[in-house]
C-alpha positions as MATLAB code, in Angstrom:
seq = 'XXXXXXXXXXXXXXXXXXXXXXXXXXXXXXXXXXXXXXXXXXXXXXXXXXXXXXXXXXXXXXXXXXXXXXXXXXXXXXXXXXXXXXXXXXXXXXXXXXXXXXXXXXXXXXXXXXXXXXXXXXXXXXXXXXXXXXXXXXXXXXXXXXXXXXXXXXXXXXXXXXXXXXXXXXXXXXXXXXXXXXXXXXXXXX';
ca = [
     -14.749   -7.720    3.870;
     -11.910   -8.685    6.257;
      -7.512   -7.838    4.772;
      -6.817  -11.830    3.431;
      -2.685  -11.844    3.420;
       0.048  -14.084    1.921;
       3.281  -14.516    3.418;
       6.426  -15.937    1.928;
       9.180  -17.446    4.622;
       6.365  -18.323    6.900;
       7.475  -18.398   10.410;
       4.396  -20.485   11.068;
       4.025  -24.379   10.465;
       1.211  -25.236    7.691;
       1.259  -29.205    9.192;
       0.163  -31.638    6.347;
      -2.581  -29.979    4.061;
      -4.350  -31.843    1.648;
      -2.493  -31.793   -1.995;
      -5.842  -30.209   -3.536;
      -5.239  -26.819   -1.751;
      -2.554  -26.321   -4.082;
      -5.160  -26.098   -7.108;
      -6.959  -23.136   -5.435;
      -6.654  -19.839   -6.487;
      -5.444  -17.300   -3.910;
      -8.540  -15.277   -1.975;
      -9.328  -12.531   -3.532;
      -9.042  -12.681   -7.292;
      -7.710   -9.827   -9.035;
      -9.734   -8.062  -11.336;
      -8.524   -8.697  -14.024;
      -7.923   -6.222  -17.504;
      -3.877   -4.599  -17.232;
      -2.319   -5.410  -13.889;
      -0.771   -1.888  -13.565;
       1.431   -1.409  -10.693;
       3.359    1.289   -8.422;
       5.369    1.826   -5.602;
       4.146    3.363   -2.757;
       5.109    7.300   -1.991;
       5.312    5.975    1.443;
       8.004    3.069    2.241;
       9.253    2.687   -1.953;
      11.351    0.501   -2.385;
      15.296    1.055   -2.829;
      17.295   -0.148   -6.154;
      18.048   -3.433   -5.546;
      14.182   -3.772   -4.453;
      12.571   -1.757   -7.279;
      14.603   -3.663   -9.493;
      13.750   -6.576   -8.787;
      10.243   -5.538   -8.700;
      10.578   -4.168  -12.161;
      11.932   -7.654  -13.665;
       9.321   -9.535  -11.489;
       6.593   -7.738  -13.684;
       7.937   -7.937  -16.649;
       8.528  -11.958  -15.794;
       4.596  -12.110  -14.891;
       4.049  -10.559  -18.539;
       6.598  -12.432  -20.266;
       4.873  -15.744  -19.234;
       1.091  -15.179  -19.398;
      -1.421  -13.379  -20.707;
      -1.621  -10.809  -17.713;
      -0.322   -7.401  -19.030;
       1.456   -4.969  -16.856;
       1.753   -1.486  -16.687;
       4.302    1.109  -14.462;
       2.393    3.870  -12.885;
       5.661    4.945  -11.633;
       6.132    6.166   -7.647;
       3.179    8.086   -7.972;
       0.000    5.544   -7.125;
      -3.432    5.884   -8.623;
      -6.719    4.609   -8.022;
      -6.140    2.671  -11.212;
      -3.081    0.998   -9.696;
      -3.317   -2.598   -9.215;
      -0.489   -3.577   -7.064;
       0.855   -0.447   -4.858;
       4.581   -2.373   -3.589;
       6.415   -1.367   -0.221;
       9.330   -1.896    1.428;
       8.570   -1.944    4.870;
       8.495   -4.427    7.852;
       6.391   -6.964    8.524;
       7.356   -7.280   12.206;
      10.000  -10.470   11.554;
       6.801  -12.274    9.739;
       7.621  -13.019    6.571;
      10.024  -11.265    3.560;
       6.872  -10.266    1.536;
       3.400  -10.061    2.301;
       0.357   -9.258   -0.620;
      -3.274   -8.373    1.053;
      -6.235   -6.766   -0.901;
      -6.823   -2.886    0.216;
     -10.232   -2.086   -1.917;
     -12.849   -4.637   -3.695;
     -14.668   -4.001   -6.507;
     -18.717   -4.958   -6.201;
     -17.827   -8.159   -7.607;
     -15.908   -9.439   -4.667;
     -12.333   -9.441   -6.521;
      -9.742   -7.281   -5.593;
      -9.617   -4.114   -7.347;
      -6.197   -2.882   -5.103;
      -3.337   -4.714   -3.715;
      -0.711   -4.214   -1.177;
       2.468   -6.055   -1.670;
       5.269   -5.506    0.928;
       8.810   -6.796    0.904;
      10.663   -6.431    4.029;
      13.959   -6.020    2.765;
      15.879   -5.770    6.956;
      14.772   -9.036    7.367;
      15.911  -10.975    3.861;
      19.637   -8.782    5.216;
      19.151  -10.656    8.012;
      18.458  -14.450    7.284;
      19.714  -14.853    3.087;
      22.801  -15.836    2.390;
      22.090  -14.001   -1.096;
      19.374  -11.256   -0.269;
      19.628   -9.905   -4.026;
      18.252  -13.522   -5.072;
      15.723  -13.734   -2.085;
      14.104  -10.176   -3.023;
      13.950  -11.781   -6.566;
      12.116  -14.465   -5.400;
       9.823  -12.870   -3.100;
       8.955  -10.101   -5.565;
       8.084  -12.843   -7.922;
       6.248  -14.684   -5.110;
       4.072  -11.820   -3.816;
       2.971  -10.761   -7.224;
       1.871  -14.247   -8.232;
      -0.281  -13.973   -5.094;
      -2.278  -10.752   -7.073;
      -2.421  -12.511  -10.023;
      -4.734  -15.334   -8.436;
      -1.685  -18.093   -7.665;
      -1.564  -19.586   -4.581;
       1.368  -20.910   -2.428;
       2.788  -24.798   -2.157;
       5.444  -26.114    0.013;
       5.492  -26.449    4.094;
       3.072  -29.182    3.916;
       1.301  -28.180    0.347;
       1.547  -30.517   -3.010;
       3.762  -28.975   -5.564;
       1.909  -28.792   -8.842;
       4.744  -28.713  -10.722;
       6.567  -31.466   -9.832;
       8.835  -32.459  -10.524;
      10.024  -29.041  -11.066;
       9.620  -25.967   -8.800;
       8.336  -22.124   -9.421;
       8.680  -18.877   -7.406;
       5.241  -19.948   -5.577;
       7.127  -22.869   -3.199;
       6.877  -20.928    0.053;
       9.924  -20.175    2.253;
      13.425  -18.781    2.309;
      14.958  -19.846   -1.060;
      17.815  -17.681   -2.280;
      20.125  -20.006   -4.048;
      18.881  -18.214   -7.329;
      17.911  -21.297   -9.127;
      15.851  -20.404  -12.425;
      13.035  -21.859  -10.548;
      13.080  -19.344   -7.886;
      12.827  -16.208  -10.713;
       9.526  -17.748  -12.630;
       6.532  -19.323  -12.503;
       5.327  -22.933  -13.381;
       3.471  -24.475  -16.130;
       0.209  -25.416  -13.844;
       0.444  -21.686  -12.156;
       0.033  -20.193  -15.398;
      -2.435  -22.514  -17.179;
      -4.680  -22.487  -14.466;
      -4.745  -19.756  -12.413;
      -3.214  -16.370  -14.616;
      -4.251  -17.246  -17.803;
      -7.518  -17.985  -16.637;
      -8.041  -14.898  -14.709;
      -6.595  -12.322  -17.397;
];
């Protein structure tokens, strides 16, 4: 099968999507079972990064019923999510895309990368954008998909950390994840 991706702070225009494509889950589904998570012995992530990584985890287990585990910076072939920080070539601040499948189809591996030069170079608080992208990016391998740039919000009138794009004010919104994400896509996955 063919690397599907997410970006967050798309640099390219979604035009007007039909409001339903917000209720689909993002392609590939995880596995489900512990999403257990490292970062990569290539590219880890700094502090601020791995912090926010760290919290971003413990936000997706705080909220649902997915469970997550540290493998620390050494990744397995039981590790779920392997995180970067690396460029994306000016792309996007994060990027999640599946690296092995199980039989079934669903992903058995992500990669999640956070370019951290380029949130330096267009937030006005890059702390609060790596917050939101980590949170992003790992909704993405928990089967959420995006909204905003063209996409219904299924939350309205309220917001989560799956509205696309550069938002680093570091509303509450921006830091969690919304009632509909979690009914209908996590909980229903894990």
């Amino acid at each position: 099968m063919g690397v599907i991706v997410a970006a967050n702070l798309c640099a390219v225009s979604l035009g007007a999507i039909n409001a339903a494509h917000a209720d689909v889950d993002f392609d590939p589904l995880p596995d489900g079972g512990a999403h257990t998570y490292c970062f990569g012995e290539t590219h880890a992530p700094n502090n601020i990064v791995a912090e926010r990584i760290h919290w971003s985890e413990g936000t997706l287990e705080n909220q649902t019923a997915v469970t997550t585990d540290f493998h620390g910076a050494g990744c397995t072939d039981q590790s779920d999510v392997r995180w970067q920080q690396r460029s994306i070539d000016g792309y996007a601040d994060g990027w999640a895309d599946c690296l092995n499948y199980n039989d079934n189809g669903r992903c058995d591996q992500f990669r999640v990368r956070i370019d951290y030069g380029l949130i330096q170079d267009y937030a006005d608080s890059p702390p609060a954008e790596v917050r939101h992208a980590t949170c992003h990016e790992l909704g993405h391998t928990a089967s959420a998909s995006h909204y905003g740039q063209g996409i219904a919000n299924p939350d309205a009138p309220g917001h989560s950390c799956m509205r696309s794009g550069l938002w680093d004010g570091g509303e509450e919104w921006t830091k969690s994840y919304g009632r509909h994400h979690i009914n209908f896509h996590f909980n229903r996955h894990f």
